[in-house]
C-alpha positions as CSV (number, residue, x, y, z in Angstrom):
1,X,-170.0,52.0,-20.2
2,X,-166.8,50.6,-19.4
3,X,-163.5,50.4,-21.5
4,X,-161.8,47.7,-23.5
5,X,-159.2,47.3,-20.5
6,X,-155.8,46.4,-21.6
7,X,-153.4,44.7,-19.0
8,X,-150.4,46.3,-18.3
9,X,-147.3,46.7,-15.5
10,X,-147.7,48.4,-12.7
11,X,-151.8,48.3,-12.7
12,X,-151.7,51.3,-15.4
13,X,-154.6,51.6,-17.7
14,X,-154.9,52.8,-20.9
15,X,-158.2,55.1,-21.6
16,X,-158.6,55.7,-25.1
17,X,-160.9,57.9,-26.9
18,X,-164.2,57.4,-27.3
19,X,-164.3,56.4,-30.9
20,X,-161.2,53.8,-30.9
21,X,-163.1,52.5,-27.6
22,X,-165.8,52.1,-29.1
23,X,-164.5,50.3,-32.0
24,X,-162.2,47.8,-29.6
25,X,-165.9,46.9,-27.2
26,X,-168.3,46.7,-30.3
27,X,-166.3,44.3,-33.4
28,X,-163.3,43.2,-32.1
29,X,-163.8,39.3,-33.4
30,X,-165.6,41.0,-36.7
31,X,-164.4,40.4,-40.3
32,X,-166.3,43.3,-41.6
33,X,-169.1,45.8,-40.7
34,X,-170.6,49.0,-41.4
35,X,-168.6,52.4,-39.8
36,X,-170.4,54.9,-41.9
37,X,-173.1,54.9,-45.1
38,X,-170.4,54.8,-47.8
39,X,-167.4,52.7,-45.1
40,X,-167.6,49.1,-44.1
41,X,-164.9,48.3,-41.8
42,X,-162.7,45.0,-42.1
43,X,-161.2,43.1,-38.8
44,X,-160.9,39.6,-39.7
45,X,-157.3,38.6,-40.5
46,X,-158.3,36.6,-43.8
47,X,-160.4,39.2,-45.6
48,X,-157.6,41.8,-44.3
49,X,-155.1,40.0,-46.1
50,X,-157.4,39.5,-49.5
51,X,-158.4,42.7,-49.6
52,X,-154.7,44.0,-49.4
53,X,-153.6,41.8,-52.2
54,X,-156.6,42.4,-54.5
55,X,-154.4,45.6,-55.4
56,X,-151.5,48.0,-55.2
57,X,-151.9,51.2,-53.0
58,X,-152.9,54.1,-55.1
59,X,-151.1,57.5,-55.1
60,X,-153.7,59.0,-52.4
61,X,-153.6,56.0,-50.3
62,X,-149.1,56.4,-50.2
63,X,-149.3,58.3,-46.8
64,X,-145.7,59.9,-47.2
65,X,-145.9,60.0,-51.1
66,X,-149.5,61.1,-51.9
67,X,-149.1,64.1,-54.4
68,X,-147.8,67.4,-53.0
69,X,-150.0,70.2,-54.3
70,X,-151.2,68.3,-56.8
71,X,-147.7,67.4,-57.9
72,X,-147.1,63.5,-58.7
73,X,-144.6,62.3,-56.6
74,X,-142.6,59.8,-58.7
75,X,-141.1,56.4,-57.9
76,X,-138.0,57.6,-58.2
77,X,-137.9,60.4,-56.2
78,X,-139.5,58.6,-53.1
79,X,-136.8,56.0,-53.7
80,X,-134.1,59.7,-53.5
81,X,-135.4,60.8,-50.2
82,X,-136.0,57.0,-48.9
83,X,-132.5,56.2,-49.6
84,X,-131.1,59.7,-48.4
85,X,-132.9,59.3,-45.0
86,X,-131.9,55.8,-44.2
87,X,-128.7,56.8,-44.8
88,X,-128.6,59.4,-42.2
89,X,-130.8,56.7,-39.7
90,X,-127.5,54.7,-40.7
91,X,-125.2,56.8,-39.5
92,X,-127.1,57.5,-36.7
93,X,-127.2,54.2,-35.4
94,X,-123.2,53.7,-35.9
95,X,-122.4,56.3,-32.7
96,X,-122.1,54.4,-29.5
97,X,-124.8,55.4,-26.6
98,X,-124.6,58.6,-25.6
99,X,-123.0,59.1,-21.7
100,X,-125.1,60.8,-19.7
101,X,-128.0,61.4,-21.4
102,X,-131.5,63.0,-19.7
103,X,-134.4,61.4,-21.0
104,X,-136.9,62.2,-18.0
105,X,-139.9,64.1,-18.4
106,X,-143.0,64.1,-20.8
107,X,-142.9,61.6,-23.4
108,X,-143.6,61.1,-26.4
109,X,-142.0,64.8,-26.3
110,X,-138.7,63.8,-25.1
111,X,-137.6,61.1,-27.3
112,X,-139.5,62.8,-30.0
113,X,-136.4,65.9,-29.8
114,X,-133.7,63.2,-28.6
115,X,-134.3,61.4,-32.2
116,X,-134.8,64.5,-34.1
117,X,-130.8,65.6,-33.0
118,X,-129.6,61.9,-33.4
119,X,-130.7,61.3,-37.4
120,X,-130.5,64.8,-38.3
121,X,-128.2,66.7,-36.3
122,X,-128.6,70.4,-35.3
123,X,-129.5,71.8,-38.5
124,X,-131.0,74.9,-40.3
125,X,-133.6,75.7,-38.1
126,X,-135.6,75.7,-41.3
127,X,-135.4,72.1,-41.6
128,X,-135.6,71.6,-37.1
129,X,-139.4,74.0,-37.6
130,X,-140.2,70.8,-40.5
131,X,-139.8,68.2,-37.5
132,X,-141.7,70.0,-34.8
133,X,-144.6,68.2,-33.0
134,X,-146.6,70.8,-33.2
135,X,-147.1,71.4,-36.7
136,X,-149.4,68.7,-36.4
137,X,-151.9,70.9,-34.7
138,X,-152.8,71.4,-38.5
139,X,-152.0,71.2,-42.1
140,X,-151.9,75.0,-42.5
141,X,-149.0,75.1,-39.6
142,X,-147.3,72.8,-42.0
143,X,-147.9,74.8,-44.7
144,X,-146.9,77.5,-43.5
145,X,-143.5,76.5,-42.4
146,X,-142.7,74.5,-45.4
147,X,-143.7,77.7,-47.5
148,X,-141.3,80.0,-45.5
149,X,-138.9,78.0,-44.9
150,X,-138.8,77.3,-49.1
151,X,-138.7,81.3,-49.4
152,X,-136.4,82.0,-47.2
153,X,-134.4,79.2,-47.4
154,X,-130.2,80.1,-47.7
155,X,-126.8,77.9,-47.8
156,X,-125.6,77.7,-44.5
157,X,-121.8,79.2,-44.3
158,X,-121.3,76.6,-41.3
159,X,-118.8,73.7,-42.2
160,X,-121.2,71.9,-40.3
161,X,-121.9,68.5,-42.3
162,X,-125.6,68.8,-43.6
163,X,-127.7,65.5,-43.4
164,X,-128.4,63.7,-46.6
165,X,-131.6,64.8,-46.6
166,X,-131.3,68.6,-46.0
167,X,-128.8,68.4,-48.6
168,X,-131.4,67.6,-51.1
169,X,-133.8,70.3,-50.2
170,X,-130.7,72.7,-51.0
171,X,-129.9,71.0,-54.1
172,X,-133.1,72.2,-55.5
173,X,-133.4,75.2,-57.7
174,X,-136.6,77.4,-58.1
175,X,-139.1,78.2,-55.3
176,X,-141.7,75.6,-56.6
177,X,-138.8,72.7,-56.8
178,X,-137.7,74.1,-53.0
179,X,-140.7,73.9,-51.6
180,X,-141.7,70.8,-53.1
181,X,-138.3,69.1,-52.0
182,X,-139.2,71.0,-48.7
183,X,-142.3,69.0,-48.2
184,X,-140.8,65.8,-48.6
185,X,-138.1,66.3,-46.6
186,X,-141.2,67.1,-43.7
187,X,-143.2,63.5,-44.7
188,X,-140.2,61.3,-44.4
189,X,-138.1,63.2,-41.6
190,X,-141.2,63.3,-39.1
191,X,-142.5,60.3,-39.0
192,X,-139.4,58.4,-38.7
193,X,-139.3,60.6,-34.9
194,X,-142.9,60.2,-34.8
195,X,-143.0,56.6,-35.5
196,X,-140.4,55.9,-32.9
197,X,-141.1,57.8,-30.0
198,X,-144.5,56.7,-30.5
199,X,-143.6,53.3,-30.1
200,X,-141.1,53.3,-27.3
201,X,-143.6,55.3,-25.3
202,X,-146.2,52.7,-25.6
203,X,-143.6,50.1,-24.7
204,X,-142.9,51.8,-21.7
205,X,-146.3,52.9,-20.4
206,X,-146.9,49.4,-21.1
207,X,-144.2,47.2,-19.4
208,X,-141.6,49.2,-17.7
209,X,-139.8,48.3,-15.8
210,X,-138.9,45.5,-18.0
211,X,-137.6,42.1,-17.3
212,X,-133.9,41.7,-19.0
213,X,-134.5,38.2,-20.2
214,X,-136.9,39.7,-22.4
215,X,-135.0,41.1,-25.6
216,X,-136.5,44.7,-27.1
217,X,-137.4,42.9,-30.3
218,X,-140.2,41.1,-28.7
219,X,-141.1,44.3,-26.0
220,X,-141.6,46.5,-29.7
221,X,-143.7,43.3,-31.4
222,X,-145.9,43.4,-28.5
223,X,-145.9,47.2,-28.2
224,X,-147.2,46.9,-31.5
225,X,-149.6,44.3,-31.0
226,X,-151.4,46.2,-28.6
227,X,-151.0,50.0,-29.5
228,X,-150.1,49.9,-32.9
229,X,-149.0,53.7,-33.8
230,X,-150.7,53.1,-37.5
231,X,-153.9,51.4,-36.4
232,X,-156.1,51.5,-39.4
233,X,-155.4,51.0,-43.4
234,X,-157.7,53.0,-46.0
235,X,-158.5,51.8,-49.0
236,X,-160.6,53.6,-51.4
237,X,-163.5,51.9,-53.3
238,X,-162.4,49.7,-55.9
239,X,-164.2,47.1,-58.0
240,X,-162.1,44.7,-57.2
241,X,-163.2,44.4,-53.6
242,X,-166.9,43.9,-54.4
243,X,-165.9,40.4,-56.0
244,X,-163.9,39.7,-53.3
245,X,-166.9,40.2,-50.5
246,X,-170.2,41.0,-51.9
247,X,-171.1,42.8,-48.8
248,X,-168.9,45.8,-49.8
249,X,-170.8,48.0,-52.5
250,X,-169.2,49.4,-55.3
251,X,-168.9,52.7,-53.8
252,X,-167.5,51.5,-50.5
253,X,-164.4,52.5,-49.1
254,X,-162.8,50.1,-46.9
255,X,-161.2,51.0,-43.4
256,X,-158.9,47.9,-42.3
257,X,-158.4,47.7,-38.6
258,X,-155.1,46.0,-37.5
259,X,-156.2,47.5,-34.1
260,X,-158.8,45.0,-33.9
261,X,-156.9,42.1,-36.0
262,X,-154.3,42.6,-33.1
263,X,-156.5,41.8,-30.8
264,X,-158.9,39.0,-31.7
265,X,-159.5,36.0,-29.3
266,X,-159.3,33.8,-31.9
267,X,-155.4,34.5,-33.0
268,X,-154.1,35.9,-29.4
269,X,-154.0,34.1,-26.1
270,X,-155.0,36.9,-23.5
271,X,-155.5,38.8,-26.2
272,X,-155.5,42.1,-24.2
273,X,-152.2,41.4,-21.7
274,X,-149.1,42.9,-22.5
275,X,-147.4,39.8,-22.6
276,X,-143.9,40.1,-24.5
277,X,-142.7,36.6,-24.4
278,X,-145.1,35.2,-26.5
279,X,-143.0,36.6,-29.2
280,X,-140.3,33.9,-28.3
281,X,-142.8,31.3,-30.2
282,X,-144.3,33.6,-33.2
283,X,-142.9,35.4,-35.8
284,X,-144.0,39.0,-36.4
285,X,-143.4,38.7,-40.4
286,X,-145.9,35.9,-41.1
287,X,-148.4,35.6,-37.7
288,X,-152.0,35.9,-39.5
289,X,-153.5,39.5,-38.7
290,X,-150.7,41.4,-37.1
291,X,-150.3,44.1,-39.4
292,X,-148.2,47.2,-37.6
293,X,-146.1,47.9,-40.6
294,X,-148.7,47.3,-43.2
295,X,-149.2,44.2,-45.5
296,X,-146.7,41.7,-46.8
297,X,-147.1,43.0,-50.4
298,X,-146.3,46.4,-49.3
299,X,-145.0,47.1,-45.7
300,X,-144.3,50.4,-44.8
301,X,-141.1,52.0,-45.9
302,X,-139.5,53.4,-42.7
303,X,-139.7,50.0,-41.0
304,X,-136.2,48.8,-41.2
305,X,-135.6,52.4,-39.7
306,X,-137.8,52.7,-36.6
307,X,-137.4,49.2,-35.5
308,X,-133.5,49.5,-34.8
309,X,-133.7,53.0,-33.5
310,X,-136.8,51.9,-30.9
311,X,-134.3,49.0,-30.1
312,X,-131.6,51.9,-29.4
313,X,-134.0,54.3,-27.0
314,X,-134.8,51.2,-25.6
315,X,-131.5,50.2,-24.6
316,X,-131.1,53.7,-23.0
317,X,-134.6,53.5,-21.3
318,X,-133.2,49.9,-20.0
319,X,-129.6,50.7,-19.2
320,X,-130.6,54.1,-17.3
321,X,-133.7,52.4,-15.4
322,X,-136.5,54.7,-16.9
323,X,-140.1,54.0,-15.6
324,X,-143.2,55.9,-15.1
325,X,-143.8,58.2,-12.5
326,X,-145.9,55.8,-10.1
327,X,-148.5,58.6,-9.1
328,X,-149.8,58.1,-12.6
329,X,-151.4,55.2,-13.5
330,X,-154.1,56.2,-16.3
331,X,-152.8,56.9,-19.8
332,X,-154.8,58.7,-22.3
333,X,-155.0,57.5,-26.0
334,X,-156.1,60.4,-28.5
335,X,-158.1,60.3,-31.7
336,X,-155.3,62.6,-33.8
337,X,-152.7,60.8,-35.5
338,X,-150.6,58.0,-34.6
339,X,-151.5,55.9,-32.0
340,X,-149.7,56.8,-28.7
341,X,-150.2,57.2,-25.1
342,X,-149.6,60.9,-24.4
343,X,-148.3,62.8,-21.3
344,X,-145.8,60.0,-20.2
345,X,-144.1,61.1,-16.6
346,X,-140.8,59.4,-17.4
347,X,-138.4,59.1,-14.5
348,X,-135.7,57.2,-13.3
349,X,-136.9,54.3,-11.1
């Protein structure tokens, strides 16, 4: 059966796995169907957005601060290690472009590591092992490291300055505290690299080289119109969503798609082409059903953060003339995390 084609640059293709394919061909146009006995899945931009406001997120549904071992993970220390990591994606952003800079090769890979030195410098490697890629293979990798690294952790006798968020993990006392503080510093460091390299990937698989009277602000809304890196929403079954649609049971949990929201015919002209300008006329904060950063009531906490470093790798991807490798012209979309084209060639064009 063929796949949900999505037009982009170049004639590259994007070939996704089978399950997101399947999702995109069957109910894209769909308010709300059945993915599993106990999981109805919602598409349609109005019962997204009631759903959403029906309630807050729980603790299990905080992706970076669900509970850590069973340990509650307070409001007021997810506003600490918030407010300690924008501050380091703050200074970050202050440092002029760096001159040369090599950013060829496989990406997401490459910006991943390029980000990774900008925000947090070249730290303990205790704290580098905590922003690895591949930890992601599996939990217990993660584990693993945060566990050792906790154990083993020691004061560096560098001078060195330490990033505002390493300096937390050292500021704890006691193995538990450690590795707890250890833990955090993994969920808010990573996906802030994650998130970003994610994104600019897509951008580029999608529309490089780009046209320079197109700004990067409406390249990244488009980006994540079309592959948004958080593509789904889960919500765990609640009464209140029963009176809000009687076609979800009481024992439902509810998957919401921006993936399809983002692209249904009856919000989006050429709903499937990579077509950037069409930001010049919308507004990313209030269009009905474009969700990449979650929902007004609660929108993801890192997004003040990615957005202004994608619009930085962008403006080295632009001022260096990065493109894709023109031998390869179909990119694969995995089923095992954020939402990303993997394998990039990046060259210079």
């Amino acid at each position: 059966m063929l796949q949900r084609s999505t037009a982009s640059r170049g004639g590259r293709q994007v070939r996704f796995a089978p399950r997101i394919d399947a999702l995109l061909r069957q109910h894209t146009g769909q308010d709300l169907f059945r993915l599993e006995p106990t999981t109805v899945g919602v598409g349609g931009a109005d019962l997204m957005d009631a759903l959403l406001r029906s309630r807050p997120a729980n603790a299990e549904e905080r992706p970076t601060f669900k509970p850590v071992l069973g340990r509650h993970v307070s409001r007021a220390d997810a506003a600490t290690y918030m407010q300690a990591v924008a501050a380091d994606v703050r200074k970050a952003l202050q440092r002029p472009l760096e001159a040369p800079v090599d950013l060829t090769g496989p990406w997401p890979q490459v910006p991943h590591a390029y980000l990774r030195d900008l925000v947090f410098g070249r730290e303990l490697l205790r704290f580098r092992v905590l922003v690895d890629r591949r930890l992601e293979l599996t939990p217990k990798l993660t584990w693993s490291a945060v566990t050792s690294g906790a154990a083993l952790l020691r004061r560096p006798d560098s001078t060195e300055p330490l990033s505002k968020l390493a300096a937390l993990v050292l500021g704890a006392t006691g193995f538990p505290d450690r590795r707890y503080a250890m833990y955090l510093y993994r969920r808010v460091a990573a996906p802030i690299c994650f998130t970003v390299a994610a994104l600019v990937t897509n951008a580029v698989w999608l529309g490089a080289p780009f046209d320079d009277s197109v700004p990067n602000r409406h390249l990244l809304a488009e980006a994540l119109r079309l592959l948004p890196p958080s593509w789904n929403i889960l919500r765990v079954a609640s009464p209140e969503f029963t009176v809000l649609d009687a076609r979800i049971g009481p024992a439902d949990d509810v998957l919401l798609l921006p993936l399809l929201s983002h692209r249904d015919p009856a919000l989006w002209e050429e709903p499937d082409a990579f077509r950037p300008e069409r930001w010049a006329d919308l507004d990313p904060d209030d269009h009905p059903g474009y969700l990449p950063f979650g929902h007004a009531n609660e929108r993801c906490w890192g997004r003040h953060m990615v957005l202004p470093l994608a619009e930085r790798l962008l403006d080295l991807v632009r001022r260096d003339g990065l493109t894709v490798r023109p031998a390869q012209t179909v990119g694969r979309v995995e089923l095992d995390g954020l939402m990303e084209v993997a394998e990039v060639r990046v060259m210079r064009g």
